[in-house]
PDB file of N, CA, C and O in Angstrom, chain B, residues numbered from 101:
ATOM      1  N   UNK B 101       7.812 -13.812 -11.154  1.00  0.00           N
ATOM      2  CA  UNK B 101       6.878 -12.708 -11.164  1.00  0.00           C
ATOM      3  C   UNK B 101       7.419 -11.600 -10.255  1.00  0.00           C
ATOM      4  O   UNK B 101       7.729 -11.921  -9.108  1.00  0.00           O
ATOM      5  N   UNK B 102       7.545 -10.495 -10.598  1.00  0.00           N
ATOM      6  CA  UNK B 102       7.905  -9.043 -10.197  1.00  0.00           C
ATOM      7  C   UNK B 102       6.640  -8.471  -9.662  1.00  0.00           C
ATOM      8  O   UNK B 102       5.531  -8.575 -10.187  1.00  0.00           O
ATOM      9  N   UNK B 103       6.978  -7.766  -8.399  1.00  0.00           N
ATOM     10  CA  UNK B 103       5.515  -6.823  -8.117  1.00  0.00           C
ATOM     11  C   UNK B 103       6.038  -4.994  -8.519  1.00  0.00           C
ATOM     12  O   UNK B 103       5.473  -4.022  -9.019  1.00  0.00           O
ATOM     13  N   UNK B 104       7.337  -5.274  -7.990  1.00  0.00           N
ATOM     14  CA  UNK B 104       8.181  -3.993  -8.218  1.00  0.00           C
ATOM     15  C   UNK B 104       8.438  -3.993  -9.798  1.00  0.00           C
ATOM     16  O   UNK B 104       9.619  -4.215 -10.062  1.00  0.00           O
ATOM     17  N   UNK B 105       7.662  -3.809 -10.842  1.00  0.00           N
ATOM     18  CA  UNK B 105       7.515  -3.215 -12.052  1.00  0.00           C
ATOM     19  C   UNK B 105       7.607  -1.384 -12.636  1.00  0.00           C
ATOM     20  O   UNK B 105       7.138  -0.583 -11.827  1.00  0.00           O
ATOM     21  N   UNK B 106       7.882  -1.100 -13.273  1.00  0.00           N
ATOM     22  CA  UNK B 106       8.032   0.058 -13.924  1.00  0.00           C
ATOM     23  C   UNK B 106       6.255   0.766 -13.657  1.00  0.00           C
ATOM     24  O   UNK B 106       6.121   1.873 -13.137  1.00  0.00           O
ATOM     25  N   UNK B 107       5.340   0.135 -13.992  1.00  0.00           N
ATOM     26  CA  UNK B 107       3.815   0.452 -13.963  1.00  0.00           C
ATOM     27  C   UNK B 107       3.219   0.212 -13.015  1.00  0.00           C
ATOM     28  O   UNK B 107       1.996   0.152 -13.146  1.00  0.00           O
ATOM     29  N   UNK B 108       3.781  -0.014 -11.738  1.00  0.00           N
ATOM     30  CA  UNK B 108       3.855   0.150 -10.568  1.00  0.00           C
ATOM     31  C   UNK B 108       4.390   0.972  -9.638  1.00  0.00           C
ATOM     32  O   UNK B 108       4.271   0.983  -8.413  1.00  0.00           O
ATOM     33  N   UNK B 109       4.995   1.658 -10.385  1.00  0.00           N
ATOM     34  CA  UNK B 109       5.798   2.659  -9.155  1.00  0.00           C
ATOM     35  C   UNK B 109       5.836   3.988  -9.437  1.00  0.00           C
ATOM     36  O   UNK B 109       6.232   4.531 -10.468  1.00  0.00           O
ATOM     37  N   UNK B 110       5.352   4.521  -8.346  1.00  0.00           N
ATOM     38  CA  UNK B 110       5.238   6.217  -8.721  1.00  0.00           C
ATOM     39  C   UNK B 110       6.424   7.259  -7.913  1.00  0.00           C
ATOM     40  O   UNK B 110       6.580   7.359  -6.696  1.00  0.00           O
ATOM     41  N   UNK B 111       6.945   7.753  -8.658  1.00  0.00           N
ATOM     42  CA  UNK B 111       7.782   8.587  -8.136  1.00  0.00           C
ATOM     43  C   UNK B 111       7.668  10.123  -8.818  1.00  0.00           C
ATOM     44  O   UNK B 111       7.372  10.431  -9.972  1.00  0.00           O
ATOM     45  N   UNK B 112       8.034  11.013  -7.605  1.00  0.00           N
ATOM     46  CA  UNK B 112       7.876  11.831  -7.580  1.00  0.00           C
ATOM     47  C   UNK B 112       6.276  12.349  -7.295  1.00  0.00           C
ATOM     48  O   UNK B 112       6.029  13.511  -7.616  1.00  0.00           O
ATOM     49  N   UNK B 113       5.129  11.491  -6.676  1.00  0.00           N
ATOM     50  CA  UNK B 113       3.945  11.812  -6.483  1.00  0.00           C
ATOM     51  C   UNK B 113       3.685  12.632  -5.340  1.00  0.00           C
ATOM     52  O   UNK B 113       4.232  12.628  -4.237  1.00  0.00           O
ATOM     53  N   UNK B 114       2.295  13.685  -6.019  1.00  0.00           N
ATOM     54  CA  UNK B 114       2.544  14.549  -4.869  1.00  0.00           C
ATOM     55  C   UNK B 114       1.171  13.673  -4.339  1.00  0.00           C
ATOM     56  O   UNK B 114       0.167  13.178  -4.852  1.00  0.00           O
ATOM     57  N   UNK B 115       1.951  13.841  -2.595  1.00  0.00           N
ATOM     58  CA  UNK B 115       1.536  13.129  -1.963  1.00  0.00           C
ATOM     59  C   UNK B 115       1.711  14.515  -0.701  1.00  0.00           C
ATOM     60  O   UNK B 115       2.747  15.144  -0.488  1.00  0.00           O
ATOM     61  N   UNK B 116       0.060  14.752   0.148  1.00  0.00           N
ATOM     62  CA  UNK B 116      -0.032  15.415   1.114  1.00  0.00           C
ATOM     63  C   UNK B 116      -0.537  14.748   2.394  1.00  0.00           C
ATOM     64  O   UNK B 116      -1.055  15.390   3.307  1.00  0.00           O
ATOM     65  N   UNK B 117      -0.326  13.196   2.413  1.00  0.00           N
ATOM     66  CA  UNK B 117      -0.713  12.650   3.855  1.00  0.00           C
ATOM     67  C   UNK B 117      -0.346  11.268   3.923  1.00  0.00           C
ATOM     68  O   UNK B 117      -0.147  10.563   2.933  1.00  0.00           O
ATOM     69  N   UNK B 118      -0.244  10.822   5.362  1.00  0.00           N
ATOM     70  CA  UNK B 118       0.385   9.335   5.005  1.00  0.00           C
ATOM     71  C   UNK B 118      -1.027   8.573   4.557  1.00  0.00           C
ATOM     72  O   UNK B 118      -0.855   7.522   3.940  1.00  0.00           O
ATOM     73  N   UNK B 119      -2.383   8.978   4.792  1.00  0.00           N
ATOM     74  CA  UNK B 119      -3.416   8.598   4.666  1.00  0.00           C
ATOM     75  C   UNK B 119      -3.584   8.241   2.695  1.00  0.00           C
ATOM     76  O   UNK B 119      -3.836   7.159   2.164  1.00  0.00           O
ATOM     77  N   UNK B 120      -3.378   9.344   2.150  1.00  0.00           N
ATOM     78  CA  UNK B 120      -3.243   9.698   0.694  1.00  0.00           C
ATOM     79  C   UNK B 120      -2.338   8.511   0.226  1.00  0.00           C
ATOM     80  O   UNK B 120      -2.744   7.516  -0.374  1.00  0.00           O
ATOM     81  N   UNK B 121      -1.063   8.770   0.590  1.00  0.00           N
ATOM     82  CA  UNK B 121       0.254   7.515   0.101  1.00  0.00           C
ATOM     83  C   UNK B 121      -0.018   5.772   0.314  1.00  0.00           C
ATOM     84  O   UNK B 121       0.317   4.893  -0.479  1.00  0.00           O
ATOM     85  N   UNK B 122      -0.657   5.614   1.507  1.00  0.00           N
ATOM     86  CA  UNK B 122      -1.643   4.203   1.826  1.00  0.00           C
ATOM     87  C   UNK B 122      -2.443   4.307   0.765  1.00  0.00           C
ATOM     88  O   UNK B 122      -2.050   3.496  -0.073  1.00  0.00           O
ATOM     89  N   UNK B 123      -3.520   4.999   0.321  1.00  0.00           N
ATOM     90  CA  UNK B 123      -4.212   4.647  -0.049  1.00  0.00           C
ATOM     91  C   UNK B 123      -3.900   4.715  -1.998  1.00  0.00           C
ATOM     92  O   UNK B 123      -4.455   4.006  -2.838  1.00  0.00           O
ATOM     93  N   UNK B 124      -3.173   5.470  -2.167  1.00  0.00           N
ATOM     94  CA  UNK B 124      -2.331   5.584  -3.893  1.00  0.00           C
ATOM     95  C   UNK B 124      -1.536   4.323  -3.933  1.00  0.00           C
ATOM     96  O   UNK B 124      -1.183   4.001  -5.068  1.00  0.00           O
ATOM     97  N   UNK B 125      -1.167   3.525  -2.950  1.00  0.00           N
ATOM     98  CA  UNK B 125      -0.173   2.770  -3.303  1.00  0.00           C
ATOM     99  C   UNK B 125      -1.105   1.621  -3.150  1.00  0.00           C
ATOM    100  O   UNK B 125      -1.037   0.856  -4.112  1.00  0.00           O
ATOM    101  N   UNK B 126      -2.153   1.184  -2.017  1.00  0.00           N
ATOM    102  CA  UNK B 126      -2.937   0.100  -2.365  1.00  0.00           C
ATOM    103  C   UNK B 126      -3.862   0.259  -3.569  1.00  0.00           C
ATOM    104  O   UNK B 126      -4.368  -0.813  -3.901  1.00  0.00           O
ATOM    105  N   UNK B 127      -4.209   1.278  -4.289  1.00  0.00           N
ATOM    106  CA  UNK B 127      -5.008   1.687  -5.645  1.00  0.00           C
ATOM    107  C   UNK B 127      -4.175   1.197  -6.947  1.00  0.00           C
ATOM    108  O   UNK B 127      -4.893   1.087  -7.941  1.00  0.00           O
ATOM    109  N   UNK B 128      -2.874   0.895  -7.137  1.00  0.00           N
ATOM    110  CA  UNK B 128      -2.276   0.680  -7.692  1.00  0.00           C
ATOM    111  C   UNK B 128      -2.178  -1.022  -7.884  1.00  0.00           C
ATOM    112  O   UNK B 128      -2.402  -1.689  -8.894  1.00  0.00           O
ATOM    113  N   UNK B 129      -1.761  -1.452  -6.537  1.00  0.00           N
ATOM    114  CA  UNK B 129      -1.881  -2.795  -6.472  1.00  0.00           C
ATOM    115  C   UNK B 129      -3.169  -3.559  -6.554  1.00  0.00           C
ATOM    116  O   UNK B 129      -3.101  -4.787  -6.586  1.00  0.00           O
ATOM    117  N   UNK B 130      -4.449  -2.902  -6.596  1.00  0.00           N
ATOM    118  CA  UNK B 130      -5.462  -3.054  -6.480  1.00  0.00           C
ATOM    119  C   UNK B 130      -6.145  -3.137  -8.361  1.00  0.00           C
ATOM    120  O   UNK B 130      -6.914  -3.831  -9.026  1.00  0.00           O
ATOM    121  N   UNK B 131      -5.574  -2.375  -8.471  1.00  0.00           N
ATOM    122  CA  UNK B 131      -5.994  -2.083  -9.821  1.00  0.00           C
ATOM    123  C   UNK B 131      -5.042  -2.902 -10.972  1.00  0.00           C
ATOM    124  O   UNK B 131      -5.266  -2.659 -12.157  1.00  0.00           O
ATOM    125  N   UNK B 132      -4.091  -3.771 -10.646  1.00  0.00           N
ATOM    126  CA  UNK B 132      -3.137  -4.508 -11.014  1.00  0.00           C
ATOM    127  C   UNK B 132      -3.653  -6.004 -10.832  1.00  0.00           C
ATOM    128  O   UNK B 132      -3.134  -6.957 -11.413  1.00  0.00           O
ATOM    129  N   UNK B 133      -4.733  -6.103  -9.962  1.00  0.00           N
ATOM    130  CA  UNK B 133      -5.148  -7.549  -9.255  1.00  0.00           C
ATOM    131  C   UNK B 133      -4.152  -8.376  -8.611  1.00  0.00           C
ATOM    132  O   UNK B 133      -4.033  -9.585  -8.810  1.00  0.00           O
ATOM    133  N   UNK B 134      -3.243  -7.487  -7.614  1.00  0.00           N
ATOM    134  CA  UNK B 134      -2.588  -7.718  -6.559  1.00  0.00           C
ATOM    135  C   UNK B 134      -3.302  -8.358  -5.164  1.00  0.00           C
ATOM    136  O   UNK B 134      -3.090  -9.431  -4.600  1.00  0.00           O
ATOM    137  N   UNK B 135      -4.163  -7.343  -4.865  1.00  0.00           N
ATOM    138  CA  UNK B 135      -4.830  -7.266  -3.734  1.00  0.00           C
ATOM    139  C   UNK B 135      -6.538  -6.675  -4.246  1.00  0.00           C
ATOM    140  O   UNK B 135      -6.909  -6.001  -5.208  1.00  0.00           O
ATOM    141  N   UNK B 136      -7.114  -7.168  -3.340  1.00  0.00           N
ATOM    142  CA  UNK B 136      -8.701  -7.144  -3.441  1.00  0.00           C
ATOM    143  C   UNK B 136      -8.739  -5.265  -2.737  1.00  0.00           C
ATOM    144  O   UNK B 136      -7.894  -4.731  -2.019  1.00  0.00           O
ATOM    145  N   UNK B 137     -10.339  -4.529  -3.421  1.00  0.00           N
ATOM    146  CA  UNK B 137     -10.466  -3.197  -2.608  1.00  0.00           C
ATOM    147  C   UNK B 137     -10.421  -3.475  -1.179  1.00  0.00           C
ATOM    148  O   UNK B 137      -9.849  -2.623  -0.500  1.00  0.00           O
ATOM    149  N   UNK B 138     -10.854  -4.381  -0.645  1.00  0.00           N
ATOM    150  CA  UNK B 138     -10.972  -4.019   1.008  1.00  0.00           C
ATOM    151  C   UNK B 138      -9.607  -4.544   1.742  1.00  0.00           C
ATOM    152  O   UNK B 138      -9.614  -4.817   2.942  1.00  0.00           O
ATOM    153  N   UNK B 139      -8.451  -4.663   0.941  1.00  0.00           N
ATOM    154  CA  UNK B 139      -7.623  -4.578   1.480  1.00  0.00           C
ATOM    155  C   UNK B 139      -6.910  -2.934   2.130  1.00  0.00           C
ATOM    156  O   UNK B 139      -6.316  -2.560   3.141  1.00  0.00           O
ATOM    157  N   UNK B 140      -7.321  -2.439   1.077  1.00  0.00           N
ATOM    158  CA  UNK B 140      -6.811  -1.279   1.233  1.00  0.00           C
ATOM    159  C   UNK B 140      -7.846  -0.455   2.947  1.00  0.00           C
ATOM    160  O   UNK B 140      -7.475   0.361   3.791  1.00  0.00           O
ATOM    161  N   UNK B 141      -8.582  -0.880   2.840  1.00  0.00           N
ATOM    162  CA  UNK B 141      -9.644  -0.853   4.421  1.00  0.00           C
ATOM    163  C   UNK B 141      -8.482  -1.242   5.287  1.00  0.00           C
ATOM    164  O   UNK B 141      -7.920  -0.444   6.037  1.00  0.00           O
ATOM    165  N   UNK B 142      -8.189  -2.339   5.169  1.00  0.00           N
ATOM    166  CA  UNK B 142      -7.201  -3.213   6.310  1.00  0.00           C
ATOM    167  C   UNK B 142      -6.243  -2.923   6.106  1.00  0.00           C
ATOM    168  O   UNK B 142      -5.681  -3.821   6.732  1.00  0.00           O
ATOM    169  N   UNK B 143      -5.217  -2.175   5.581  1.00  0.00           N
ATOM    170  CA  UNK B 143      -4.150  -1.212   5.686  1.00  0.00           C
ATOM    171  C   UNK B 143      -4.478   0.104   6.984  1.00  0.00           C
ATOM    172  O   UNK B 143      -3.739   0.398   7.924  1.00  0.00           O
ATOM    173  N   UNK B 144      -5.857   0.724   6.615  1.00  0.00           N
ATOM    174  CA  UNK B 144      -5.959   1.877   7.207  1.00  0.00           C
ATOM    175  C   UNK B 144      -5.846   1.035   8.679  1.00  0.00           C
ATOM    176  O   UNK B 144      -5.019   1.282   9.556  1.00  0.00           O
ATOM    177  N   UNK B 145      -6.849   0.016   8.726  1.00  0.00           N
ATOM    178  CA  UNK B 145      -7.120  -0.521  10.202  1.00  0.00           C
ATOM    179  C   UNK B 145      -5.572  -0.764  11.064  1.00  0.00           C
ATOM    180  O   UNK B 145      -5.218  -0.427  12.193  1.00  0.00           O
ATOM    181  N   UNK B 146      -4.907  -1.466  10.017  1.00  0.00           N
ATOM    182  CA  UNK B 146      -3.767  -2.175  10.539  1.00  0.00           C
ATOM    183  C   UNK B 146      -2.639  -1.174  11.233  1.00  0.00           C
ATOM    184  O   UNK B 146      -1.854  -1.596  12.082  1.00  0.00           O
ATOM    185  N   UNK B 147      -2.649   0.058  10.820  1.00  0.00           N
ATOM    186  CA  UNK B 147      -2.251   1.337  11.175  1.00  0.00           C
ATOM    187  C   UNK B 147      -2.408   1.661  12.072  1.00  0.00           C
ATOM    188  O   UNK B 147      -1.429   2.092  12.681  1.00  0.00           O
ATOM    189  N   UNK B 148      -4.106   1.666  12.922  1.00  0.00           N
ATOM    190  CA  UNK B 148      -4.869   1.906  13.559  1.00  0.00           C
ATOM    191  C   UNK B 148      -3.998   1.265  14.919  1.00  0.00           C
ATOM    192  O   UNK B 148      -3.848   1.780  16.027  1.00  0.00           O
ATOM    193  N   UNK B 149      -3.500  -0.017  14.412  1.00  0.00           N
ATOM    194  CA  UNK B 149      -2.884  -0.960  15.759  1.00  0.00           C
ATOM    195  C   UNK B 149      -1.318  -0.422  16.274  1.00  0.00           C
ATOM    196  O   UNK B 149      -1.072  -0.271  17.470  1.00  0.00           O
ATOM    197  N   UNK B 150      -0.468  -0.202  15.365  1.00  0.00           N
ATOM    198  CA  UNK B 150       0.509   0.341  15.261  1.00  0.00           C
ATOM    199  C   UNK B 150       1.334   1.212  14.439  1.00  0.00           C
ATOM    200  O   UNK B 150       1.183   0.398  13.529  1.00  0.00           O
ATOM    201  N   UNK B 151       2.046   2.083  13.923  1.00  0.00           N
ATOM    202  CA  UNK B 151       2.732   2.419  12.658  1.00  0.00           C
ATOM    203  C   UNK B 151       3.432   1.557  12.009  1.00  0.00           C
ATOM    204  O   UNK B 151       3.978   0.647  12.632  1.00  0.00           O
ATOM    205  N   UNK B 152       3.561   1.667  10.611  1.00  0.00           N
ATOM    206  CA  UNK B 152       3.905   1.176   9.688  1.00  0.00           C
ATOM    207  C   UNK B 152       5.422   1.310   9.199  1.00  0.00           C
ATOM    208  O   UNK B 152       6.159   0.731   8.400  1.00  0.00           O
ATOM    209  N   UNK B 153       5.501   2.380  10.100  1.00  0.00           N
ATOM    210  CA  UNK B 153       6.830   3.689   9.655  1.00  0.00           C
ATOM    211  C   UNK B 153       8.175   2.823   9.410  1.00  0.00           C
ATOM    212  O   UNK B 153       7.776   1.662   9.505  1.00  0.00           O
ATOM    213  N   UNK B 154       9.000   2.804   9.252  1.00  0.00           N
ATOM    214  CA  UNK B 154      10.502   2.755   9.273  1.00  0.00           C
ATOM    215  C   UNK B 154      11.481   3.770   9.535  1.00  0.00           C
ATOM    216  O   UNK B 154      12.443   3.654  10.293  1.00  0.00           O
ATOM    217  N   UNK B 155      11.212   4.629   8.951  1.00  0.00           N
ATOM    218  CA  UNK B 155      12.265   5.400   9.406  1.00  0.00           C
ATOM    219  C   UNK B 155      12.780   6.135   7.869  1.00  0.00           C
ATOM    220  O   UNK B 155      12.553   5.272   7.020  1.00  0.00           O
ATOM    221  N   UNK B 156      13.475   7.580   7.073  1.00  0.00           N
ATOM    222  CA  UNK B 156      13.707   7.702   6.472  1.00  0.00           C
ATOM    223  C   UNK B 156      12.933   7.612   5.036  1.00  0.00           C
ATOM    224  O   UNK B 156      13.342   7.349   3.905  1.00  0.00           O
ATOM    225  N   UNK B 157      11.438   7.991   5.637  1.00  0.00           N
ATOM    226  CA  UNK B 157      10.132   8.576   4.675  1.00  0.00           C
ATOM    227  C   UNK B 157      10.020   7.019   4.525  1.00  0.00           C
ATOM    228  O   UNK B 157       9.578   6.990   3.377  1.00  0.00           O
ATOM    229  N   UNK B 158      10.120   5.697   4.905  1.00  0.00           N
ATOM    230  CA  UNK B 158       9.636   4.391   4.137  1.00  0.00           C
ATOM    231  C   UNK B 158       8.463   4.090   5.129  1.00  0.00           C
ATOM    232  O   UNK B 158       8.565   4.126   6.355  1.00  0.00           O
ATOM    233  N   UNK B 159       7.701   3.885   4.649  1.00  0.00           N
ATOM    234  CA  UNK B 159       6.908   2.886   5.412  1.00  0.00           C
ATOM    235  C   UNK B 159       6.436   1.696   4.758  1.00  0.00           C
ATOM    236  O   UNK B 159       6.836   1.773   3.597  1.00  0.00           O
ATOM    237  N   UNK B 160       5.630   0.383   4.961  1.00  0.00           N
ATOM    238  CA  UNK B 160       5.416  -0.819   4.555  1.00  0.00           C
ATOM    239  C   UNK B 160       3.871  -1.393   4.927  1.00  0.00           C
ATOM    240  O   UNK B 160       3.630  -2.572   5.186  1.00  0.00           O
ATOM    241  N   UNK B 161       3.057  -0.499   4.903  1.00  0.00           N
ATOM    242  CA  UNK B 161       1.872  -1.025   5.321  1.00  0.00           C
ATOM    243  C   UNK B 161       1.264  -2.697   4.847  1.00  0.00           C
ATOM    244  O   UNK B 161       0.887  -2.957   3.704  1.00  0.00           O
ATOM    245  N   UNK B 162       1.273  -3.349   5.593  1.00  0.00           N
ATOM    246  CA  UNK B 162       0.902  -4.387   4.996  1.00  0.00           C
ATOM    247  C   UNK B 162      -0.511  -5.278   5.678  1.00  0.00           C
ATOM    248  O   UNK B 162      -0.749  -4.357   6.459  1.00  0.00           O
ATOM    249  N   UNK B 163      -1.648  -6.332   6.017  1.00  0.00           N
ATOM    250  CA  UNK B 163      -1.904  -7.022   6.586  1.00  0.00           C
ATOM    251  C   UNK B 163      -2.320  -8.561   6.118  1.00  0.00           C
ATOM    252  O   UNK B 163      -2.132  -8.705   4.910  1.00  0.00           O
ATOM    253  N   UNK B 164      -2.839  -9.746   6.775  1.00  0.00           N
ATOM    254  CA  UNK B 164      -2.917 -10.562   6.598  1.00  0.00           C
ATOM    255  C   UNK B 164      -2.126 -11.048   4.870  1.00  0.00           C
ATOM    256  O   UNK B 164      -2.011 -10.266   3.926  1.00  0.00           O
ATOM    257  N   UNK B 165      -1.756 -12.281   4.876  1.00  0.00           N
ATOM    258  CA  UNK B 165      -1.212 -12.646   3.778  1.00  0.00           C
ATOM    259  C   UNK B 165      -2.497 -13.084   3.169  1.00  0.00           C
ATOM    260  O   UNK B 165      -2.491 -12.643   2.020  1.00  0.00           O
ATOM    261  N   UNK B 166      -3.611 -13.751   3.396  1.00  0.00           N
ATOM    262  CA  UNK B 166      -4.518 -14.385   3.361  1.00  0.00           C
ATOM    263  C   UNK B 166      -5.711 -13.434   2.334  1.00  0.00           C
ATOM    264  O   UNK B 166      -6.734 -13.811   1.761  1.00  0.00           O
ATOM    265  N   UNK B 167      -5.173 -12.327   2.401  1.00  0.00           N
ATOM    266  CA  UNK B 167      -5.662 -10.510   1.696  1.00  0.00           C
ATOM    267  C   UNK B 167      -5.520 -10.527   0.309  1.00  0.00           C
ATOM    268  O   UNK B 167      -6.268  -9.918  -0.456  1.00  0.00           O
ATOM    269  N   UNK B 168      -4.075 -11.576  -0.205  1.00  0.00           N
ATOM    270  CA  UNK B 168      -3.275 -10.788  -0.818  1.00  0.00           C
ATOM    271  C   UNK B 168      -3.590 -11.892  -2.061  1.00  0.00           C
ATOM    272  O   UNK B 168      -3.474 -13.089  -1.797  1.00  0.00           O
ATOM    273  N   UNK B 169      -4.086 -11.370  -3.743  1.00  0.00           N
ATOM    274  CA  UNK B 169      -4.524 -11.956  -4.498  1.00  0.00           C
ATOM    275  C   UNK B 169      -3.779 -12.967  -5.458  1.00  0.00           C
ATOM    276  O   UNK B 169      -4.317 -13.951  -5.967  1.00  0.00           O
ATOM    277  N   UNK B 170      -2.422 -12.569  -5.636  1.00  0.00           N
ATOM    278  CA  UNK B 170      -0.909 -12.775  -6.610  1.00  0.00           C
ATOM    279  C   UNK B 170       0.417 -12.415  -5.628  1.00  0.00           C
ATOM    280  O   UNK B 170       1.559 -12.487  -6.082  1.00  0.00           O
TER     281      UNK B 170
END
């Protein structure tokens, strides 16, 4: 099983906040039955604790595995 699919991935989205990009990219996985809606809550929170960032526009927001549906 692939999560990184073609109907999963948006490129070129206009995207005006890291707030916006968290939340388009858990809407996706969400709407796929990846992850449950209030995960995408616990992304924002998990943020809240530290950044997500990497370096070179990536970031990886992620939390608990226990969240995560597939």
């Amino acid at each position: 099983m692939s999560i990184l699919t073609e109907g999963n991935i948006k490129i070129g989205a206009a995207i005006n906040s890291k707030e916006e990009a968290i939340r388009q990219a858990g809407e996706i996985l969400a709407e796929q039955g990846y992850i449950s809606e209030n995960y995408i809550d616990k992304m924002f929170e998990r943020e809240t604790l530290t950044s997500t960032y990497m370096g070179n526009l990536l970031a990886i927001p992620m939390v608990q595995k226990t969240r995560v549906m597939k």
